[in-house]
PQR file with spaces between the fields and no chain letter, atoms N, CA, C, O and H, PARSE charges and radii, in Angstrom:
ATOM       1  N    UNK     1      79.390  130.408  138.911 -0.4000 1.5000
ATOM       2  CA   UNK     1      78.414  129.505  139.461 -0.0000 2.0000
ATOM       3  C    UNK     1      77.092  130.233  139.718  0.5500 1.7000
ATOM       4  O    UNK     1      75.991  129.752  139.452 -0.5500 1.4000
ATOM       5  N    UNK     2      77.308  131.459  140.271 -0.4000 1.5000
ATOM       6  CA   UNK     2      75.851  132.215  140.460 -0.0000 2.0000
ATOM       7  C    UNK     2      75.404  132.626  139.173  0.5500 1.7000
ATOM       8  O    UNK     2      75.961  133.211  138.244 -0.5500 1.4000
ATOM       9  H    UNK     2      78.202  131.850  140.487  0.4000 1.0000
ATOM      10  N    UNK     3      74.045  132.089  139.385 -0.4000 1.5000
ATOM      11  CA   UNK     3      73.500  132.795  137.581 -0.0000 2.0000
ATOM      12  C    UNK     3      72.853  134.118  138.098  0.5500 1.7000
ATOM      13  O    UNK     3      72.850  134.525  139.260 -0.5500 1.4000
ATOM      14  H    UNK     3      73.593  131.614  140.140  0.4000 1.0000
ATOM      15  N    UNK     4      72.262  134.754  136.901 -0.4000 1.5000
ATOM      16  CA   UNK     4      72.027  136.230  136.498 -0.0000 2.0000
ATOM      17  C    UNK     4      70.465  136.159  136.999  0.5500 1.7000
ATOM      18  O    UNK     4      69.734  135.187  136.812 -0.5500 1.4000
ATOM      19  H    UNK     4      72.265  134.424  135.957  0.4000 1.0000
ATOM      20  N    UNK     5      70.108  137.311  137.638 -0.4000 1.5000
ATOM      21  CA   UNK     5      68.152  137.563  137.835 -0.0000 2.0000
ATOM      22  C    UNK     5      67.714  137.163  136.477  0.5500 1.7000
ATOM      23  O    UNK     5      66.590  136.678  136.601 -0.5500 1.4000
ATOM      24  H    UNK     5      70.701  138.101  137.790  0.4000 1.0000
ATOM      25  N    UNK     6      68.133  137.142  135.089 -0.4000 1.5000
ATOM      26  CA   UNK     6      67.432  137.455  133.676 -0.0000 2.0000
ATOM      27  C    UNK     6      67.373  135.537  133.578  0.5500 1.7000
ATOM      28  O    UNK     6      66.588  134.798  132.983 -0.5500 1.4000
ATOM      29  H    UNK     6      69.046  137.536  134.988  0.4000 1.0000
ATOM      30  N    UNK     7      68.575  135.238  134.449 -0.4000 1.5000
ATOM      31  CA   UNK     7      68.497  133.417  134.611 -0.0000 2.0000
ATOM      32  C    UNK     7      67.615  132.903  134.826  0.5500 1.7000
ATOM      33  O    UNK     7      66.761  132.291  134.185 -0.5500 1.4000
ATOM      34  H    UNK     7      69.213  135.838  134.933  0.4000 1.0000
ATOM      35  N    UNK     8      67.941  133.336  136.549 -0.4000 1.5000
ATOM      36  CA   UNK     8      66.920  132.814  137.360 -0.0000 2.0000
ATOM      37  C    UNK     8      65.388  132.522  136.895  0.5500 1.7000
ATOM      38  O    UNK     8      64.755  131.466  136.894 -0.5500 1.4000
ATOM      39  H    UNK     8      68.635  133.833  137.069  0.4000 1.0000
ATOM      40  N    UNK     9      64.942  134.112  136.416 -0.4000 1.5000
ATOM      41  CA   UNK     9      63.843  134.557  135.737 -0.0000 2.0000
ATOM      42  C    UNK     9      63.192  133.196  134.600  0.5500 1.7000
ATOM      43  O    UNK     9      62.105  132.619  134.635 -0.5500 1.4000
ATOM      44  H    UNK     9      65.456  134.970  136.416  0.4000 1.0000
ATOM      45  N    UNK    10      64.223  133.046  133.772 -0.4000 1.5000
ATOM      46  CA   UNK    10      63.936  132.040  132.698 -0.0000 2.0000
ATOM      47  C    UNK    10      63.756  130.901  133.439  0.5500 1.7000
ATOM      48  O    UNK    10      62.685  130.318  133.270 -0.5500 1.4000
ATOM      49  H    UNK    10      65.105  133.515  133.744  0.4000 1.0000
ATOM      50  N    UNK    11      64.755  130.317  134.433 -0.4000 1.5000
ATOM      51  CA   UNK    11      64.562  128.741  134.966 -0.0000 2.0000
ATOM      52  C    UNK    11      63.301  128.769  135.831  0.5500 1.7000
ATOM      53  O    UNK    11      62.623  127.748  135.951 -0.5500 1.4000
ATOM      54  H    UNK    11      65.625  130.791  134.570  0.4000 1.0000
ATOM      55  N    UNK    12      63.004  129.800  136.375 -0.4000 1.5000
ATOM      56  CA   UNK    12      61.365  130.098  137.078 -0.0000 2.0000
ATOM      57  C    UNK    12      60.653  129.474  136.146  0.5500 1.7000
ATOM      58  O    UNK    12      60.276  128.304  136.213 -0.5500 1.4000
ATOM      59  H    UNK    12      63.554  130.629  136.278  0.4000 1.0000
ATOM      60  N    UNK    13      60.439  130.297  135.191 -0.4000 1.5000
ATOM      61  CA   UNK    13      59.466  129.867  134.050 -0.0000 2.0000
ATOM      62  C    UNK    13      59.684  128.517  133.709  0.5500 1.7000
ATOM      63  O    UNK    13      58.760  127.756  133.997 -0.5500 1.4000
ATOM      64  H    UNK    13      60.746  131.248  135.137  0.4000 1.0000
ATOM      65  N    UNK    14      60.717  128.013  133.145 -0.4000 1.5000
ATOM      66  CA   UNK    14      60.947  127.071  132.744 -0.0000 2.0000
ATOM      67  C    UNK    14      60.463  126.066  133.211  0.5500 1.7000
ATOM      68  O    UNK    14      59.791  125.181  132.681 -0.5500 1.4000
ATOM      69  H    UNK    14      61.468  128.631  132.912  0.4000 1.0000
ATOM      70  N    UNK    15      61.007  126.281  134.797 -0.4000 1.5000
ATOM      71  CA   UNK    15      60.499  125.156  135.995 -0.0000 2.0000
ATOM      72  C    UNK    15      58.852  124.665  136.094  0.5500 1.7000
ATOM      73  O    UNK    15      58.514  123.485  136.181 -0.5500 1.4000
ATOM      74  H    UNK    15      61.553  127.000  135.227  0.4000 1.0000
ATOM      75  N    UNK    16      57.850  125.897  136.061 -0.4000 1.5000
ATOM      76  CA   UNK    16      56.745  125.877  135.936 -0.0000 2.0000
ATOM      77  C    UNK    16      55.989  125.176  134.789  0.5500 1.7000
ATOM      78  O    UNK    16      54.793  124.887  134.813 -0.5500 1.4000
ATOM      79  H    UNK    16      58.125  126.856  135.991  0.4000 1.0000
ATOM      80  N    UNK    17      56.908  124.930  133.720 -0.4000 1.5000
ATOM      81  CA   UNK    17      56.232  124.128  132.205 -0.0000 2.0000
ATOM      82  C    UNK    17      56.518  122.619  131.893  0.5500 1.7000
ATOM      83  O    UNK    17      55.882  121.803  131.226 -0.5500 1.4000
ATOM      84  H    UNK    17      57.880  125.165  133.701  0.4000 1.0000
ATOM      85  N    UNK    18      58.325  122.468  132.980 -0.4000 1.5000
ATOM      86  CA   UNK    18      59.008  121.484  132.641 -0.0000 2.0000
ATOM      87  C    UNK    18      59.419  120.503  133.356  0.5500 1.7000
ATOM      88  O    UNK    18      58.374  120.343  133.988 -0.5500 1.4000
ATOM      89  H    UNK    18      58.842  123.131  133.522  0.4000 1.0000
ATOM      90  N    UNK    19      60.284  119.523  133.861 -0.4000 1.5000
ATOM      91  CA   UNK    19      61.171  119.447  134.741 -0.0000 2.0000
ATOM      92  C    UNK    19      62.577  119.840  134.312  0.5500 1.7000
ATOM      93  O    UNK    19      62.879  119.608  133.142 -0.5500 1.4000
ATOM      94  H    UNK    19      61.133  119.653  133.348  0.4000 1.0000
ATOM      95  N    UNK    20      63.454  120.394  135.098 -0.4000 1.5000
ATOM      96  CA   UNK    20      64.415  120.727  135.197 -0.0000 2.0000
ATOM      97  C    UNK    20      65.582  119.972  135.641  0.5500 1.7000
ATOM      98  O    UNK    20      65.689  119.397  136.724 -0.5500 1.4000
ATOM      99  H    UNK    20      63.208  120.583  136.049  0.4000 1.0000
ATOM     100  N    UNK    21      66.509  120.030  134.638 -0.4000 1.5000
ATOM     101  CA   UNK    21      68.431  119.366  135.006 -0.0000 2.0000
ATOM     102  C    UNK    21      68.525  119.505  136.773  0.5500 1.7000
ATOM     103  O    UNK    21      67.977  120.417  137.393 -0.5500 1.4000
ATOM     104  H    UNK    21      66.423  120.497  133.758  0.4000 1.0000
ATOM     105  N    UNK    22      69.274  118.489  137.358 -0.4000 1.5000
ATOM     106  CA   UNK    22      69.669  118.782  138.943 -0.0000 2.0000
ATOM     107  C    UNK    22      70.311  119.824  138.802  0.5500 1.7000
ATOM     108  O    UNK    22      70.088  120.756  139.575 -0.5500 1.4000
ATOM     109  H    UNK    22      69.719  117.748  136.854  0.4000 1.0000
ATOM     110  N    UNK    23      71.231  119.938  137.829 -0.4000 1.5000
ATOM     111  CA   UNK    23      72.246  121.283  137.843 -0.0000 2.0000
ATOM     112  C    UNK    23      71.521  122.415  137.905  0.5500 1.7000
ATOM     113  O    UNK    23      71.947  123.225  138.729 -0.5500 1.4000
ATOM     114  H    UNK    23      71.412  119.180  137.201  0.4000 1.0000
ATOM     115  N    UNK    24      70.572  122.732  137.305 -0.4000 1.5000
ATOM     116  CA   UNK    24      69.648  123.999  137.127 -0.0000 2.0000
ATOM     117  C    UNK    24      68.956  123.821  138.315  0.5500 1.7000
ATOM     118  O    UNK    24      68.574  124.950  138.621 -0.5500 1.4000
ATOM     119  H    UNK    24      70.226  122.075  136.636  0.4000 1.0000
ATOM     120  N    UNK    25      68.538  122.937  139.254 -0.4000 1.5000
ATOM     121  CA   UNK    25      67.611  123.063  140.230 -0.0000 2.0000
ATOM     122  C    UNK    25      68.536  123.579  140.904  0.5500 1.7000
ATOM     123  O    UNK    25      68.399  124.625  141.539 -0.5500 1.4000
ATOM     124  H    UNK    25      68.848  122.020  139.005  0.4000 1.0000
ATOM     125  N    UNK    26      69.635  122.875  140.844 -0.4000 1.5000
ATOM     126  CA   UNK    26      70.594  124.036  142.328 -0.0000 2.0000
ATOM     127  C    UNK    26      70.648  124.824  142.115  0.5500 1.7000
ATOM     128  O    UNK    26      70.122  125.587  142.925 -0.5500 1.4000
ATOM     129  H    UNK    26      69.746  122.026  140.329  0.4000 1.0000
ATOM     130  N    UNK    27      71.361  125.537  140.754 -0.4000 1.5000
ATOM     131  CA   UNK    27      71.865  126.739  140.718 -0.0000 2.0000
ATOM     132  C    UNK    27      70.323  127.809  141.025  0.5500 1.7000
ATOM     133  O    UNK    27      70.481  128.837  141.682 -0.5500 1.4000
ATOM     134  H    UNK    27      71.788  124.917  140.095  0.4000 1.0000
ATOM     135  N    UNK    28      69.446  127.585  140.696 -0.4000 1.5000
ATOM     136  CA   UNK    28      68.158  128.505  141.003 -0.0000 2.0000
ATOM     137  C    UNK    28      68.169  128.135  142.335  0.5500 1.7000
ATOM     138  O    UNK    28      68.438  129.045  143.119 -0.5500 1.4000
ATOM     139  H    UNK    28      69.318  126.749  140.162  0.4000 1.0000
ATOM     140  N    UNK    29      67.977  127.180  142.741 -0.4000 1.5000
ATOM     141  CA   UNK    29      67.466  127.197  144.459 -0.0000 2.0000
ATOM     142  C    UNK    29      68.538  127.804  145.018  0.5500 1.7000
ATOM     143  O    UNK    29      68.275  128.208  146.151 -0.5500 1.4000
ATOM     144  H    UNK    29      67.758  126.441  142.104  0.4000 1.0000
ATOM     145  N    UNK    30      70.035  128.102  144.538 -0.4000 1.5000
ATOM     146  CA   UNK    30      71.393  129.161  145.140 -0.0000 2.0000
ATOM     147  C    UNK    30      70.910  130.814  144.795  0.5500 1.7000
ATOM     148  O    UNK    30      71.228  131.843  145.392 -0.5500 1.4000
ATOM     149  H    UNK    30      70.248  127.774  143.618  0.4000 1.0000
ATOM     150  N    UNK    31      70.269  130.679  143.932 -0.4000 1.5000
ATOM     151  CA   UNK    31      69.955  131.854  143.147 -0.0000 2.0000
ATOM     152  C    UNK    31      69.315  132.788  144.475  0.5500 1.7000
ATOM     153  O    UNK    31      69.618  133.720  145.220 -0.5500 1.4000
ATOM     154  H    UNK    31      70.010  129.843  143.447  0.4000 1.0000
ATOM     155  N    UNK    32      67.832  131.483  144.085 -0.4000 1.5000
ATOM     156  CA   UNK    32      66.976  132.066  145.003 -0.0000 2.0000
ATOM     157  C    UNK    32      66.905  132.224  146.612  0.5500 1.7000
ATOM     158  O    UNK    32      66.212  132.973  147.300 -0.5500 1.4000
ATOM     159  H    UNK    32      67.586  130.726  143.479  0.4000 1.0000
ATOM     160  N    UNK    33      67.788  131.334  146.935 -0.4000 1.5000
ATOM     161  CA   UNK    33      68.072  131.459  148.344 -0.0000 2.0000
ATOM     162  C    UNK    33      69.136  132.944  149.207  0.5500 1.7000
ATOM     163  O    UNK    33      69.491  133.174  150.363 -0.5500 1.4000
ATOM     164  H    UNK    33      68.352  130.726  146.376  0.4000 1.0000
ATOM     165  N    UNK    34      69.314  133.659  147.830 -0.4000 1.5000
ATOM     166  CA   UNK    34      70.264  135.043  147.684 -0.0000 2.0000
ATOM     167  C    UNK    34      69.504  136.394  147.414  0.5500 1.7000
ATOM     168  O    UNK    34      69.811  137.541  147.738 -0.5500 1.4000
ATOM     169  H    UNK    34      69.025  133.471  146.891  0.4000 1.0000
ATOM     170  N    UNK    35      68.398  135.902  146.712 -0.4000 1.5000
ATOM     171  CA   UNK    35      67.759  136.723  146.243 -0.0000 2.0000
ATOM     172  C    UNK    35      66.452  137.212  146.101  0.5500 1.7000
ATOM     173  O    UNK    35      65.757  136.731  145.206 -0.5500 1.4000
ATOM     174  H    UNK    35      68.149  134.970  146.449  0.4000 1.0000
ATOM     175  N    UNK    36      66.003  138.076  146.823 -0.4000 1.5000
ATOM     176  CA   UNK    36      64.746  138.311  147.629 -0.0000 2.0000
ATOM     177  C    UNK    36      63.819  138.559  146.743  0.5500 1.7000
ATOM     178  O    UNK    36      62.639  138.255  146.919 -0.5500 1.4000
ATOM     179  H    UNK    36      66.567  138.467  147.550  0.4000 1.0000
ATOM     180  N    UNK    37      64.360  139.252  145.496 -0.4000 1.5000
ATOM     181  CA   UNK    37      63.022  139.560  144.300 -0.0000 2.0000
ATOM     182  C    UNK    37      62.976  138.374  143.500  0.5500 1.7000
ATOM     183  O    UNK    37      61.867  137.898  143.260 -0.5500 1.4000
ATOM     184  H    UNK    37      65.318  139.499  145.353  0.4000 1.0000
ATOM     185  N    UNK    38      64.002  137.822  143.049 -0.4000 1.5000
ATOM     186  CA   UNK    38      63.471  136.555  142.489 -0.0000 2.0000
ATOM     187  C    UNK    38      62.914  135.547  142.874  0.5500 1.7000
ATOM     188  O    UNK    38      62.433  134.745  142.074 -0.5500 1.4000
ATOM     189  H    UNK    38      64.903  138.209  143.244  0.4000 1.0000
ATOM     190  N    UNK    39      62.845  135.307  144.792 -0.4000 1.5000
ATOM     191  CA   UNK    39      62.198  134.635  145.142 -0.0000 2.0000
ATOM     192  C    UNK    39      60.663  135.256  145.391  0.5500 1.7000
ATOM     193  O    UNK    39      59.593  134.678  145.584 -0.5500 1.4000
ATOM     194  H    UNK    39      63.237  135.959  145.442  0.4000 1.0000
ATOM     195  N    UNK    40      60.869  136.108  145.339 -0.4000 1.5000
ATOM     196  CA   UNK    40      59.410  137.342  145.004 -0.0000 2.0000
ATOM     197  C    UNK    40      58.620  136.565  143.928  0.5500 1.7000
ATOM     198  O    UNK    40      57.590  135.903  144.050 -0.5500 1.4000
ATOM     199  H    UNK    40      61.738  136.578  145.182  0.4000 1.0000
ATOM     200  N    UNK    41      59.475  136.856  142.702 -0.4000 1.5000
ATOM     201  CA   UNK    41      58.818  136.603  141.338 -0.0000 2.0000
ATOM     202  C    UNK    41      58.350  135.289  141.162  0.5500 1.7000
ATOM     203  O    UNK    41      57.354  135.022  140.490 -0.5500 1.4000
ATOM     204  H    UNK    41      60.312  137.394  142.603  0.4000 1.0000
ATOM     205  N    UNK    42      59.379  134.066  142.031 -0.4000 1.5000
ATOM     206  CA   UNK    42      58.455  132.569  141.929 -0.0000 2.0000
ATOM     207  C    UNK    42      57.597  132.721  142.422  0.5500 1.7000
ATOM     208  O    UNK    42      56.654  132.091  141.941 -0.5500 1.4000
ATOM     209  H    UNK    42      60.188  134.283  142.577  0.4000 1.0000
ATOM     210  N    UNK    43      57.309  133.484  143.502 -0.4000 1.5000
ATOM     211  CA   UNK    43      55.947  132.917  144.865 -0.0000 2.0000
ATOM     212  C    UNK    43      54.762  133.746  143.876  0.5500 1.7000
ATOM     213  O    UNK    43      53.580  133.557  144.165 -0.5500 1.4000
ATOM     214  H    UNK    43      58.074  133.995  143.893  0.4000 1.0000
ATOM     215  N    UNK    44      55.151  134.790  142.549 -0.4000 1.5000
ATOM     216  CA   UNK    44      54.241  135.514  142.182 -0.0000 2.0000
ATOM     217  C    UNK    44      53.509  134.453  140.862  0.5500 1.7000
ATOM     218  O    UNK    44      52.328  134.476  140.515 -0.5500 1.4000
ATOM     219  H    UNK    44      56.111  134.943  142.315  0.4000 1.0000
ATOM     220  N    UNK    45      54.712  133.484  140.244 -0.4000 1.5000
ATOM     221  CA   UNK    45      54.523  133.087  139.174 -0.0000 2.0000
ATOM     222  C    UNK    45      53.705  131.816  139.340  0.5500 1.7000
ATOM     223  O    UNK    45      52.902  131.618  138.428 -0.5500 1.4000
ATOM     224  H    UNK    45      55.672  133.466  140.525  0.4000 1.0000
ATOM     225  N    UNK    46      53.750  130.722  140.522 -0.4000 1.5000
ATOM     226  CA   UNK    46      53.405  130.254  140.918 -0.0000 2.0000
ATOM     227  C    UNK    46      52.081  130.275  141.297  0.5500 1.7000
ATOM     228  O    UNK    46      51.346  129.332  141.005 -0.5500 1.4000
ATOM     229  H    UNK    46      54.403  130.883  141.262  0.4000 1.0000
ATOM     230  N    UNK    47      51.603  131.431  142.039 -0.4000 1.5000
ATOM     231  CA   UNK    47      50.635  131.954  142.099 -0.0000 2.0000
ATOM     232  C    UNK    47      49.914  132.367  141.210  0.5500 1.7000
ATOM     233  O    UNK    47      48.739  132.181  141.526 -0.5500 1.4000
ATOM     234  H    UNK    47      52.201  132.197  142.276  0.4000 1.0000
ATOM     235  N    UNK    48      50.050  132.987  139.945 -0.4000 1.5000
ATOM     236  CA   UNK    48      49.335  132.773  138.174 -0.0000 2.0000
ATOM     237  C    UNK    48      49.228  131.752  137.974  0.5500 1.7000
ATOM     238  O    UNK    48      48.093  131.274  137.947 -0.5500 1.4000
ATOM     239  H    UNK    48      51.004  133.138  139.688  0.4000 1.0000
ATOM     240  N    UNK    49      50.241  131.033  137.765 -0.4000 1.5000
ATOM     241  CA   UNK    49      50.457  129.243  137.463 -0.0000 2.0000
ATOM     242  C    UNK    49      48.551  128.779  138.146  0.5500 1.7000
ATOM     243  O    UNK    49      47.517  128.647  137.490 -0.5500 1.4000
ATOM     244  H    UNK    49      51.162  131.421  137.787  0.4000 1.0000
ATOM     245  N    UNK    50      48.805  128.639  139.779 -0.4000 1.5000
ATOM     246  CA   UNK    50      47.872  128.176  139.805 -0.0000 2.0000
ATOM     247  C    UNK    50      46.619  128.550  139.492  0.5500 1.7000
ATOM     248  O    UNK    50      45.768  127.698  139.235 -0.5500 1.4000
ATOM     249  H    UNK    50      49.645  128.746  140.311  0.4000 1.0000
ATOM     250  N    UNK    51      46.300  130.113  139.471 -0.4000 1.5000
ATOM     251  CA   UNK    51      45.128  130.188  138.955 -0.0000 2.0000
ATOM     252  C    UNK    51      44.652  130.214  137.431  0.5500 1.7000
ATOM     253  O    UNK    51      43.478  130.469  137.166 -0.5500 1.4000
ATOM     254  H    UNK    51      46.991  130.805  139.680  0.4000 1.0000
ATOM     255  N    UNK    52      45.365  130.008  136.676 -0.4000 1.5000
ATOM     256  CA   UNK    52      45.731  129.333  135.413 -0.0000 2.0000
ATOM     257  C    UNK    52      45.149  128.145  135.342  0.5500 1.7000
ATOM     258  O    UNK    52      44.260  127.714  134.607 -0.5500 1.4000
ATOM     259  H    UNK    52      46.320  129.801  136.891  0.4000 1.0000
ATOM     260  N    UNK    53      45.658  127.754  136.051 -0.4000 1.5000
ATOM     261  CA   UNK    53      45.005  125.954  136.069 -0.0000 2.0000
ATOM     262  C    UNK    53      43.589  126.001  136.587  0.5500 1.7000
ATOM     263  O    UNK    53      42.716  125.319  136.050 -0.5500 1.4000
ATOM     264  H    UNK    53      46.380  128.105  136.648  0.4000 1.0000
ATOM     265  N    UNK    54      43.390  126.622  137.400 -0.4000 1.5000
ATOM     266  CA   UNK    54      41.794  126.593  138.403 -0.0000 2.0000
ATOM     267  C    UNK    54      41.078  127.021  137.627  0.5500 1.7000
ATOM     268  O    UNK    54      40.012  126.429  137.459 -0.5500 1.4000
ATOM     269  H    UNK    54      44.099  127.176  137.836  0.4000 1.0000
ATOM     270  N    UNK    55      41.441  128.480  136.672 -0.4000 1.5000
ATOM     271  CA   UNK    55      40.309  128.757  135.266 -0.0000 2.0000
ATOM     272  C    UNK    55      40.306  127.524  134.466  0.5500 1.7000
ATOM     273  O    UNK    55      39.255  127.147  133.947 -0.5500 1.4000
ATOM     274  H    UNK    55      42.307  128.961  136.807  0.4000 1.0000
ATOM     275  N    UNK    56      41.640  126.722  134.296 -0.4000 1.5000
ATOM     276  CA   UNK    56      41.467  126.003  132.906 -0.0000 2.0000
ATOM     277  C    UNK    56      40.386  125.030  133.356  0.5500 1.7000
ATOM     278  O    UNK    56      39.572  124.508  132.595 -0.5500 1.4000
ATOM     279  H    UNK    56      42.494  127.028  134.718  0.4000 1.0000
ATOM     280  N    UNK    57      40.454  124.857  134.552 -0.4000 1.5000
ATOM     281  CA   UNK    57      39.476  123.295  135.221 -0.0000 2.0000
ATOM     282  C    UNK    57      37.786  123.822  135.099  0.5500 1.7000
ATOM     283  O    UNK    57      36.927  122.976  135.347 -0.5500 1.4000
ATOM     284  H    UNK    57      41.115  125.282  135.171  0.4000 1.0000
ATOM     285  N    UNK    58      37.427  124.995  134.779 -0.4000 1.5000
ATOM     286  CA   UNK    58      36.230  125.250  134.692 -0.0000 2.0000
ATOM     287  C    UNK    58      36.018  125.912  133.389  0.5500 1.7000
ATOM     288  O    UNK    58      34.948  126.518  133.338 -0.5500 1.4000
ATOM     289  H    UNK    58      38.125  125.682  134.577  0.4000 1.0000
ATOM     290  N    UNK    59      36.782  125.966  132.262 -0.4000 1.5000
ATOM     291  CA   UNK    59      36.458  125.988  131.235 -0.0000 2.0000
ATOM     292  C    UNK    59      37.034  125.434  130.159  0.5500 1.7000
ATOM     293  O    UNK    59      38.256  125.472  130.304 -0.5500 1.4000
ATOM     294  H    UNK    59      37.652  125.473  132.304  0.4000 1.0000
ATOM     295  N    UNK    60      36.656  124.839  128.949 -0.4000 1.5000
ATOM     296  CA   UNK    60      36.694  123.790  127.768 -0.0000 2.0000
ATOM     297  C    UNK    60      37.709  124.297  126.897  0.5500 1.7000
ATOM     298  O    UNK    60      38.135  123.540  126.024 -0.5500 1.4000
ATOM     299  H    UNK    60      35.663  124.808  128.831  0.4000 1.0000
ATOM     300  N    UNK    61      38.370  125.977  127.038 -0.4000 1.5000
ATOM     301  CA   UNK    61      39.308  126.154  126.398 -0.0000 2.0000
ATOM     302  C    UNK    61      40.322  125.688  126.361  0.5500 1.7000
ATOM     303  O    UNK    61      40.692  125.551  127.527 -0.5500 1.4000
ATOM     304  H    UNK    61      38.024  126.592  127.746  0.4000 1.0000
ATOM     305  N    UNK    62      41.332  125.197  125.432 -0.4000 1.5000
ATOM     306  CA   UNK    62      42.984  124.232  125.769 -0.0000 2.0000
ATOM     307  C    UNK    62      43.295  125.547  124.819  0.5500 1.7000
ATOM     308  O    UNK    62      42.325  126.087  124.289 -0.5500 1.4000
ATOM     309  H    UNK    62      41.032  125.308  124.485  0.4000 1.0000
ATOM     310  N    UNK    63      44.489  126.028  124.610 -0.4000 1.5000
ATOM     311  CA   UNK    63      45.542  126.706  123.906 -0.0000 2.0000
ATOM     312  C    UNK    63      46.364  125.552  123.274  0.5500 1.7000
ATOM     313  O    UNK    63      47.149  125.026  124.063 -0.5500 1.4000
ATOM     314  H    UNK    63      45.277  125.589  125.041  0.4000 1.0000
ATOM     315  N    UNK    64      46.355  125.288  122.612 -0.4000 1.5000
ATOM     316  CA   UNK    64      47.048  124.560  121.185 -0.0000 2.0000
ATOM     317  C    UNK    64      48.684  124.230  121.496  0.5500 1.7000
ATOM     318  O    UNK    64      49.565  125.089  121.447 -0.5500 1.4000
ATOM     319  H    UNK    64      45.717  125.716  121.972  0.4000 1.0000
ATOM     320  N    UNK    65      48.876  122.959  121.791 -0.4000 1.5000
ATOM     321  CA   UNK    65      50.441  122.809  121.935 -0.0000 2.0000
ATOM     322  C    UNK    65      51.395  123.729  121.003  0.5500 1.7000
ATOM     323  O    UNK    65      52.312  124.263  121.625 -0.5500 1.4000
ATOM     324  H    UNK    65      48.160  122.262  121.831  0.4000 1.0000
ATOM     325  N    UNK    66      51.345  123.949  119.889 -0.4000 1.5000
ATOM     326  CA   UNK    66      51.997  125.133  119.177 -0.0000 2.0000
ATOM     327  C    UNK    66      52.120  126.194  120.292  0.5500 1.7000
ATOM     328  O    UNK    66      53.102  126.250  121.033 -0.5500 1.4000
ATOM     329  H    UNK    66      50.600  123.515  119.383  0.4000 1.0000
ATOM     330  N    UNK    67      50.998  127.084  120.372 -0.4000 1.5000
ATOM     331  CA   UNK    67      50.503  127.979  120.977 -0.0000 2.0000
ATOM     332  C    UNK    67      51.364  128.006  122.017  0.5500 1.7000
ATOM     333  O    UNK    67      52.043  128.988  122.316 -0.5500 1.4000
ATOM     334  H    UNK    67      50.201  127.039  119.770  0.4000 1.0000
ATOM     335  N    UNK    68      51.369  126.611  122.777 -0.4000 1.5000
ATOM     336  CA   UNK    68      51.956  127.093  124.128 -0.0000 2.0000
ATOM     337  C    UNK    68      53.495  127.602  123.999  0.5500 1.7000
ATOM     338  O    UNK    68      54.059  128.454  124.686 -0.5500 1.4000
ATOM     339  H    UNK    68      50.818  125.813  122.535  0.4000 1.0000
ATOM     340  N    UNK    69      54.235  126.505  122.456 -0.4000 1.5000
ATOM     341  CA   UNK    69      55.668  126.217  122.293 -0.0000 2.0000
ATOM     342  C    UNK    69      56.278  128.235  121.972  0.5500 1.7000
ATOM     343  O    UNK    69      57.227  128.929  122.340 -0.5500 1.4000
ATOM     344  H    UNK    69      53.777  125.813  121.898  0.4000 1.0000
ATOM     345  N    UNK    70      55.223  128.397  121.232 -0.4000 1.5000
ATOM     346  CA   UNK    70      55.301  129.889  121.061 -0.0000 2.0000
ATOM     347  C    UNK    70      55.547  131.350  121.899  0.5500 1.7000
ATOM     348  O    UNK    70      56.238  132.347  121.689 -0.5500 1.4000
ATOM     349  H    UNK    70      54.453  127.833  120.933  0.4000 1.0000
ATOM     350  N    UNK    71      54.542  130.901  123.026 -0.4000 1.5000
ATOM     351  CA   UNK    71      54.572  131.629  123.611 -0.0000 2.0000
ATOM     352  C    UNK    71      55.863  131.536  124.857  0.5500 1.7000
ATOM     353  O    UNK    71      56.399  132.508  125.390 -0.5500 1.4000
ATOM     354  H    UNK    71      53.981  130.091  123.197  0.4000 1.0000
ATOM     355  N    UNK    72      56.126  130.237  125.093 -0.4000 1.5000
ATOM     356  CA   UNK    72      57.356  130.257  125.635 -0.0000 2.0000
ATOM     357  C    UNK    72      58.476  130.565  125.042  0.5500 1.7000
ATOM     358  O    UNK    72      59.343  131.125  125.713 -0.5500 1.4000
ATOM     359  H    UNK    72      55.690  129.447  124.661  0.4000 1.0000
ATOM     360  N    UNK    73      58.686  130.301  123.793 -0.4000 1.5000
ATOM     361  CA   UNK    73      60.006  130.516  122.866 -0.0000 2.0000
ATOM     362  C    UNK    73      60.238  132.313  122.935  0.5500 1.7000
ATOM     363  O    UNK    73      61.291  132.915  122.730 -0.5500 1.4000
ATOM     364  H    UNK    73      57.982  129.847  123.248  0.4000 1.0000
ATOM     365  N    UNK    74      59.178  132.769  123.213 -0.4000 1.5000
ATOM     366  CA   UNK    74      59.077  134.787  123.225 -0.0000 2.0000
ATOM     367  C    UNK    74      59.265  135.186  124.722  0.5500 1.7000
ATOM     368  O    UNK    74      59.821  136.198  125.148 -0.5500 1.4000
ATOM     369  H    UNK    74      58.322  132.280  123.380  0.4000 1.0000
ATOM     370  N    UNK    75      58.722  134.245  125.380 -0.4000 1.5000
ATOM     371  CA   UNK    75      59.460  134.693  127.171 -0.0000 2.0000
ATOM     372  C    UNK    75      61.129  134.774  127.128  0.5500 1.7000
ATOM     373  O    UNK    75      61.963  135.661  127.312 -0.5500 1.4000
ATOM     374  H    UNK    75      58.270  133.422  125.034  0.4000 1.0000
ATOM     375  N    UNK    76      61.154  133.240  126.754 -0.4000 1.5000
ATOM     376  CA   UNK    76      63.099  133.217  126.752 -0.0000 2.0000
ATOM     377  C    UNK    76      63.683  133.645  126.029  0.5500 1.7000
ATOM     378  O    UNK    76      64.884  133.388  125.948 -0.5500 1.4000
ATOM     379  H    UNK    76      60.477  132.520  126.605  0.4000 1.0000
ATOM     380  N    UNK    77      63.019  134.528  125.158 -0.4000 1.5000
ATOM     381  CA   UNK    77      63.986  135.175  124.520 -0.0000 2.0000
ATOM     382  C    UNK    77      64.941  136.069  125.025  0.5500 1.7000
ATOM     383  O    UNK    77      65.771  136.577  124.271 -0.5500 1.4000
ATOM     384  H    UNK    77      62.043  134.736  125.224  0.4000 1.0000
């Protein structure tokens, strides 16, 4: 039932692009409620996330739906 930090890690990400299965929301929110660096790594990713968005809102660049599918398909790997 407990998933792996390399899990967690991925459903972080994941969470941030997607919505997520109930099953996967628990098992990360069990994850993370155990685990002090992975709850580290959301409050860190989250924190990019948003300033990600706050650059994108002041400039005309978009990254190419490909682009994005790409660059996620090389995280989860």
């Amino acid at each position: 039932m407990m998933i792996s930090c390399e899990d967690a890690t991925k459903l972080v990400i994941m969470k941030s692009q997607e919505r997520l299965s109930g099953w996967n929301v628990f098992r990360l929110a069990l994850h993370l409620a155990m685990c002090k660096f992975c709850s580290l790594f959301q409050k860190q990713n989250s924190a990019i996330d948003d300033a990600a968005k706050e650059l994108d809102n002041h400039r005309h660049f978009h990254l190419p739906e490909n682009a994005k599918h790409r660059i996620m398909d090389e995280i989860l790997k």
